[in-house]
C-alpha positions, 0 to 999 in steps of 0.5 A: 684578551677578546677578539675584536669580534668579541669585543663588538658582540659584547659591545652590541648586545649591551647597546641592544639591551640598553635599547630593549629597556625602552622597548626599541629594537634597533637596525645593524646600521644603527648598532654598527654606529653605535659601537664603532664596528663595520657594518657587514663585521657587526652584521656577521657578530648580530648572526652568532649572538642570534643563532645563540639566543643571545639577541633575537632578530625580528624582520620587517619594516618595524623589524630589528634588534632586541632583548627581552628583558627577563633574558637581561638578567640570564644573559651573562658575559660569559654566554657571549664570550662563549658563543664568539670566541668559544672557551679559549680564553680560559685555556692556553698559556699566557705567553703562548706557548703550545705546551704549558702545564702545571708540569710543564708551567711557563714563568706566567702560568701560576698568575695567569692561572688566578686571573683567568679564574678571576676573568671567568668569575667576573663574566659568570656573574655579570649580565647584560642588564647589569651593563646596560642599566650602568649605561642608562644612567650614565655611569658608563660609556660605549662609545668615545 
């Protein structure tokens, strides 16, 4: 359903707020590692969620990655879908069609209608803090 650029930005900006709740910031290297990605793949990922105010990137030796933690609860899903993949995932035909409208409606559309607005509901209303709490307390997983 996401890119894989997609997948690893949520991934990333997940394990970077995971690591901010215990005041880490944390290298591309290390990230990459963490959530199985290309180096220079999750670097070029890191750049798009930076530009976007998703993460913000620091310089220098005690540089890295971070989150702040009032923007844990502000960052929602949807933010970094949006950012990677732009809004595509809310538009276009289940079955990748070129024409598919309500007019026009392939044998998917009216489904595909509700759980698109299921999707953008759940990535509304889900924040980074959220899934890196789940994380901190072993609850969930980001790597198998």
């Amino acid at each position: 359903m996401f890119s894989k650029a997609c997948e690893y930005g949520i991934r990333a900006a997940v394990y970077i707020a995971l690591q901010s709740l215990d005041n880490r910031r944390v290298s591309v290297t290390e990230i990459a590692e963490e959530i199985d990605s290309p180096v220079a793949f999750t670097a070029k990922i890191l750049q798009q969620l930076t530009r976007n105010n998703i993460v913000h990137s620091v310089k220098g030796p005690t540089g890295g990655f971070e989150i702040e933690r009032g923007a844990m609860d502000t960052v929602k899903l949807s933010k970094i879908v949006k950012a990677i993949d732009g809004d595509k995932i809310y538009m276009g035909c289940g079955l990748g069609l070129k024409e598919c409208n309500a007019d026009q409606p392939c044998p998917l559309h009216d489904k595909f209608v509700d759980i698109r607005t299921d999707l953008r509901t759940m990535l509304q209303n889900t924040s980074l803090y959220e899934l890196a709490t789940g994380l901190e307390v072993g609850l969930t997983y980001l790597k198998r």
